[in-house]
Backbone bond lengths (Angstrom), bond angles and torsions (degrees), N, CA, C in turn:
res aa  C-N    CA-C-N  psi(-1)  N-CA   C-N-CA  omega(-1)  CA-C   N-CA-C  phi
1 X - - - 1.464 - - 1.524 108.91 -
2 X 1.312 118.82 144.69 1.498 113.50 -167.23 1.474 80.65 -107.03
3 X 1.421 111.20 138.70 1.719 122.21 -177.24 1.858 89.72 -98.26
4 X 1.140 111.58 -45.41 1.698 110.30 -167.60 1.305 107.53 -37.00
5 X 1.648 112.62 -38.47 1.753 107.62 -171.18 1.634 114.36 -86.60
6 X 1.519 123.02 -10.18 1.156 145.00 137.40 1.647 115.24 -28.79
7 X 1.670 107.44 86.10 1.755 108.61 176.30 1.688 90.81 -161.01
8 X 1.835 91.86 108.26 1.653 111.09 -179.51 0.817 108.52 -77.76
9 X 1.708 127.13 -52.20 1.468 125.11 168.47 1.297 133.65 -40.27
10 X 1.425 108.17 -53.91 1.779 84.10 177.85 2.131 106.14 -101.61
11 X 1.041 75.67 16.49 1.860 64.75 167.94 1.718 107.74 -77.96
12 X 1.936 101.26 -44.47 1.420 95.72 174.32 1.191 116.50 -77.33
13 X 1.376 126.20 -24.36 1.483 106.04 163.59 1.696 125.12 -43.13
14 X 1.109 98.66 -43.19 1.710 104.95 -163.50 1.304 106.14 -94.98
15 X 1.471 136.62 -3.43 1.428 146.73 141.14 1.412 103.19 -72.54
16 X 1.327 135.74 -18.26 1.606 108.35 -174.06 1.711 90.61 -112.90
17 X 1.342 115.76 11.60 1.379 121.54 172.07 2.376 106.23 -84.38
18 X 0.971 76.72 -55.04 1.655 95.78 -179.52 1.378 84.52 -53.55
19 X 1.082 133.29 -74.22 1.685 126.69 -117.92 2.361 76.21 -86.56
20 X 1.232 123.15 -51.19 1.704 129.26 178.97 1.708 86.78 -24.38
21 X 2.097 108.41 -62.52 1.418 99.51 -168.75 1.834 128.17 -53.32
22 X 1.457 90.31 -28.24 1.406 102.23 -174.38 1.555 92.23 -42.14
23 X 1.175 97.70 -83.90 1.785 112.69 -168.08 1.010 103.39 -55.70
24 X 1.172 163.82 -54.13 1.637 140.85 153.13 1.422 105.40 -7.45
25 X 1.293 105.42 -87.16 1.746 111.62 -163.67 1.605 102.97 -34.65
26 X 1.520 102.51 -60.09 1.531 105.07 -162.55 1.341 115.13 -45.54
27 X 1.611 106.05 -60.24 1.235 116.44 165.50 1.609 133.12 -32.11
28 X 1.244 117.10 -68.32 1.605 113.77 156.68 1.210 122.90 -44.25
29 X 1.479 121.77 -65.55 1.421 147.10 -152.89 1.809 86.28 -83.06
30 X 1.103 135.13 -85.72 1.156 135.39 -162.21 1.568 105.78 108.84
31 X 1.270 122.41 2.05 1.569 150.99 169.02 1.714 105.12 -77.18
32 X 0.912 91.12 143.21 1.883 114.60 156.46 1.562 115.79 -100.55
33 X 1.486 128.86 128.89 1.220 136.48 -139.15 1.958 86.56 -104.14
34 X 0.949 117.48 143.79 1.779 128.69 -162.18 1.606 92.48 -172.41
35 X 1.456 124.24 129.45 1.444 115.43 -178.95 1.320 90.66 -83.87
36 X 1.283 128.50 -58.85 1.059 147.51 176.73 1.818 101.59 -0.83
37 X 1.455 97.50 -90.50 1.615 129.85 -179.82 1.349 97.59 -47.82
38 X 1.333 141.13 -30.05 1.352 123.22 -145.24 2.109 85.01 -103.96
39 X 1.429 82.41 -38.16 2.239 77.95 -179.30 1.329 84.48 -81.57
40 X 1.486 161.69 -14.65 1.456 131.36 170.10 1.662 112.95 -59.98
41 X 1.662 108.88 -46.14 1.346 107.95 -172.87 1.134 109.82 -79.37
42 X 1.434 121.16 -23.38 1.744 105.30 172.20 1.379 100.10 -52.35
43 X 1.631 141.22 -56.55 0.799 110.63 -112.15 2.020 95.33 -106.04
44 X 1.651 96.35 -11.08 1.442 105.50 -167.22 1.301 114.09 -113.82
45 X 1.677 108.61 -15.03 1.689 104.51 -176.14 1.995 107.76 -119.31
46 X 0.980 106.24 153.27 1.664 120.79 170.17 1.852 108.22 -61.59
47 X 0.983 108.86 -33.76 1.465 130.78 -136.96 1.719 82.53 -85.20
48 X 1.402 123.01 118.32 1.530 128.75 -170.54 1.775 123.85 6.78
49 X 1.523 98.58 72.40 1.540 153.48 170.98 1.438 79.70 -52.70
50 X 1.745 115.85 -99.76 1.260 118.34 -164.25 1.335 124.92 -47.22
51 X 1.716 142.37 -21.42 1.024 175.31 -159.08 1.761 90.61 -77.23
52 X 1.020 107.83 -68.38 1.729 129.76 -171.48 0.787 117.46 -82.96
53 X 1.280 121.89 -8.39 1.769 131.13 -174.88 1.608 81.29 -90.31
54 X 1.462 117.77 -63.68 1.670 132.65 -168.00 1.606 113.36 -35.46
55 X 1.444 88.48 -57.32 1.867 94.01 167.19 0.884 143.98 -60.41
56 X 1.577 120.72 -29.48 1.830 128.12 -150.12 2.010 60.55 -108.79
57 X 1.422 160.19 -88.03 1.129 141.12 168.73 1.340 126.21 28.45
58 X 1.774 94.75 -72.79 1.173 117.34 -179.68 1.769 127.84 -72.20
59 X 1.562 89.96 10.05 1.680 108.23 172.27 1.537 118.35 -94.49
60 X 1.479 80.14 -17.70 1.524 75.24 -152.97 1.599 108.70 -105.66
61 X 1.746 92.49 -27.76 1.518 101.76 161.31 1.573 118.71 -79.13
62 X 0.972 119.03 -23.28 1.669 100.14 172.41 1.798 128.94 -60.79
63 X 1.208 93.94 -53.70 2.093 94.09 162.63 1.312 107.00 -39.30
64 X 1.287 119.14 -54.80 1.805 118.17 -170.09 1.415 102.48 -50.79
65 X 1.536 108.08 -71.20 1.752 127.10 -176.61 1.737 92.70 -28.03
66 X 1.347 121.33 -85.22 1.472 152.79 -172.65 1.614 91.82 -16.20
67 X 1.541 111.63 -75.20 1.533 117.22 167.49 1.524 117.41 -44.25
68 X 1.197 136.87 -47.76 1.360 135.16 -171.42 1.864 95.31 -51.73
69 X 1.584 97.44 -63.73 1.424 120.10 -168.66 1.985 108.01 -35.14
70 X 1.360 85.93 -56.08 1.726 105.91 -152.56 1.347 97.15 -94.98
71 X 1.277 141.07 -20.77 1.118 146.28 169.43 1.992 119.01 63.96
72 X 1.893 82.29 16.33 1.383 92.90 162.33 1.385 141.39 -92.43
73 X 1.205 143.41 149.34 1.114 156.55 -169.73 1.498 115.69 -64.36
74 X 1.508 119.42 96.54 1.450 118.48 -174.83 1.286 103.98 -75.88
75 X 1.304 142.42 125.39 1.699 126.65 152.72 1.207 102.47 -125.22
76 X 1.449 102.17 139.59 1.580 122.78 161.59 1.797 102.24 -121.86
77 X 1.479 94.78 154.21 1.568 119.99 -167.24 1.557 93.64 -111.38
78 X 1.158 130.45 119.47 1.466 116.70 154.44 1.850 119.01 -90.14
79 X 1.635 111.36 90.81 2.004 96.01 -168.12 1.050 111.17 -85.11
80 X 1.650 123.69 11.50 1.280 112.81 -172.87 1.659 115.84 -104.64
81 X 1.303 116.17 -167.21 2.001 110.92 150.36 1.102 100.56 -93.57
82 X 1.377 83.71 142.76 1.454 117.18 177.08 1.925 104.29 -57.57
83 X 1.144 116.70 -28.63 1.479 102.69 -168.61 1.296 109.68 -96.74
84 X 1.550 110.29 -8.05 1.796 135.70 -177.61 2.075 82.27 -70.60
85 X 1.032 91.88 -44.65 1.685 98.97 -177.77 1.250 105.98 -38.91
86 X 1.317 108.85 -92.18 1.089 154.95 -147.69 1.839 104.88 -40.26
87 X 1.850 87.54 -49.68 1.160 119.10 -161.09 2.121 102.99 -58.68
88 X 1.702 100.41 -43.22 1.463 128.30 -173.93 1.223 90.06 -86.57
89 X 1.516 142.98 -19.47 1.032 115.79 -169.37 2.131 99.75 -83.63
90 X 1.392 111.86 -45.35 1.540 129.37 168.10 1.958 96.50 -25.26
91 X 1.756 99.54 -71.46 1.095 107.05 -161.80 2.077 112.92 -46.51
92 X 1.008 111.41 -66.63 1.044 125.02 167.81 1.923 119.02 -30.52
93 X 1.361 105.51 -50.54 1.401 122.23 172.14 1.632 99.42 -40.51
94 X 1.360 101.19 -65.28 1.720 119.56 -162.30 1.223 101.28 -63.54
95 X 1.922 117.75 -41.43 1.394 100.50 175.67 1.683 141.61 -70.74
96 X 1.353 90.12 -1.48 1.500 113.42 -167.04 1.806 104.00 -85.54
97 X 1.369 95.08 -38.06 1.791 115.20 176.83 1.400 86.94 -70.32
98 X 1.099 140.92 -71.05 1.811 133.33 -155.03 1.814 106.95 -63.22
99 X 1.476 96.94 -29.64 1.539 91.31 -158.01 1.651 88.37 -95.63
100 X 1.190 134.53 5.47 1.928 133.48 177.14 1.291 87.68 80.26
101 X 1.024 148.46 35.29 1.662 114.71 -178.72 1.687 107.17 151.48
102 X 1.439 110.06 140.52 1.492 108.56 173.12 1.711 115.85 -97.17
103 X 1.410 120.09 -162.36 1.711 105.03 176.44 1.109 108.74 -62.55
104 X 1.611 129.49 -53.57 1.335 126.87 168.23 1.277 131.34 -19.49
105 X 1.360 119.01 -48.84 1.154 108.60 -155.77 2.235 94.52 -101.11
106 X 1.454 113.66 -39.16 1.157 119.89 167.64 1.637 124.30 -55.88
107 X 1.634 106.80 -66.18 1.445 122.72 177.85 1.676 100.11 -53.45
108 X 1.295 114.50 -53.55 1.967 92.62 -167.46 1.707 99.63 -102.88
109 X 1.359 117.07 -44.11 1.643 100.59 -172.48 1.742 120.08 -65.10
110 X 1.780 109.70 -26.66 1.403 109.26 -158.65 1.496 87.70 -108.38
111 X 0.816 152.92 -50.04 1.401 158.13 170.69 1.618 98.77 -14.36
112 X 1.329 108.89 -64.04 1.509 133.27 -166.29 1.662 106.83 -81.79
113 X 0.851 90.75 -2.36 2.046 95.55 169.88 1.689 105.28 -113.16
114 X 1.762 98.49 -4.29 1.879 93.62 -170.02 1.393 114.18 74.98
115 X 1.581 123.89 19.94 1.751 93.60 -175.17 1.687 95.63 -96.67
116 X 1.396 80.77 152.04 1.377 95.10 -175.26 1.508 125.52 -78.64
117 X 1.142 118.23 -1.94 1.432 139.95 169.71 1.685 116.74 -82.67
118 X 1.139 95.76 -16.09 1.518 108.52 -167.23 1.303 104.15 -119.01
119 X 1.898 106.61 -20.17 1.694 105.25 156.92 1.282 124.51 -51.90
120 X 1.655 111.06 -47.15 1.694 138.12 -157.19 1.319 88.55 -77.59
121 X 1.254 124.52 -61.98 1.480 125.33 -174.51 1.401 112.00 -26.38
122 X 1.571 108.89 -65.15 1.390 122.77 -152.36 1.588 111.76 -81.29
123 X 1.328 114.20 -26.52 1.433 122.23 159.86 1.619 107.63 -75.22
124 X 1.082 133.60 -49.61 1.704 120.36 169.18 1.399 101.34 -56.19
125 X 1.737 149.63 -29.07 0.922 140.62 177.27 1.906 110.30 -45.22
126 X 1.240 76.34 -53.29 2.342 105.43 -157.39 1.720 77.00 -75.89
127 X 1.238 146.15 -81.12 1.365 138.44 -155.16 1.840 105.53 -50.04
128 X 1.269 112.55 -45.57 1.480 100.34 -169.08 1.440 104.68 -81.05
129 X 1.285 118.27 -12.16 1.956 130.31 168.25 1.042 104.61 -36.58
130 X 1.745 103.98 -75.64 1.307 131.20 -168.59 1.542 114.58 -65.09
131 X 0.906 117.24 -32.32 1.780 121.75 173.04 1.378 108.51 -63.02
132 X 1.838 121.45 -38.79 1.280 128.34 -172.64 1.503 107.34 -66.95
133 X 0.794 89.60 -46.81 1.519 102.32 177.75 1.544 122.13 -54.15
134 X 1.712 106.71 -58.21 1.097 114.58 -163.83 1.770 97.53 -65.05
135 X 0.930 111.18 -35.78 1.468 130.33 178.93 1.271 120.42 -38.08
136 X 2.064 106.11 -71.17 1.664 108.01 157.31 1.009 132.35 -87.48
137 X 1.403 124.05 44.34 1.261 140.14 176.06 1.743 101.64 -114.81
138 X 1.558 106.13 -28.36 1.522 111.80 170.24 1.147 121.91 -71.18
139 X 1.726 120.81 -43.27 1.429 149.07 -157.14 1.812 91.35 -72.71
């Protein structure tokens, strides 16, 4: 077991950060937070445009902020192709449309309302994870 990746504290910090946003959003918005749903309606509906513009924003500026703050060193590795990407990134899109919803919006918004659709979801999420894995870890 690797203990180094072992850190309770700020995992629950930054889980009781998400779930504060949940209820924010809901609260204002009267919405349930789904990244998924929220870049579908930016990109296809009129219907709080600016709202969704603010958020998917607010993805991209928080890592930056986080770094300013913490004055730590973000790195990401890209080991794959880019079109191997690209390609999983499509797939994933489509699966998110078939399945109603991505982890986001199932794992923390529906989970936390109890629906049970959004239970199944989020456990087929973690089972086909773990299969992927276990998989290229064989390969």
């Amino acid at each position: 077991m690797n203990i180094v990746n072992f850190t309770p504290i700020s995992a629950f910090l930054g889980g009781s950060l998400i779930g504060l946003a949940v209820i924010i959003f809901f609260v204002f918005n009267g919405r349930l937070i789904g990244i998924s749903g929220i870049a579908s309606n930016f990109l296809t509906s009129k219907d709080n445009r600016f709202d969704n513009f603010l958020f998917l924003i607010g993805l991209i500026i928080g890592p930056i902020v986080y770094k300013i703050f913490t004055q730590q060193e973000i790195n990401i590795t890209i080991s794959n192709s880019f079109y191997l990407l690209a390609i999983a990134g499509l797939l994933v899109g489509a699966g998110t449309r078939i399945g109603g919803g991505c982890t986001s919006g199932h794992g923390i918004s529906g989970i936390g309302r109890f629906s049970l659709r959004s239970i199944i979801a989020t456990v087929t999420f973690m089972i086909v994870g773990i299969l992927t894995v276990l998989v290229k870890n064989l390969i």
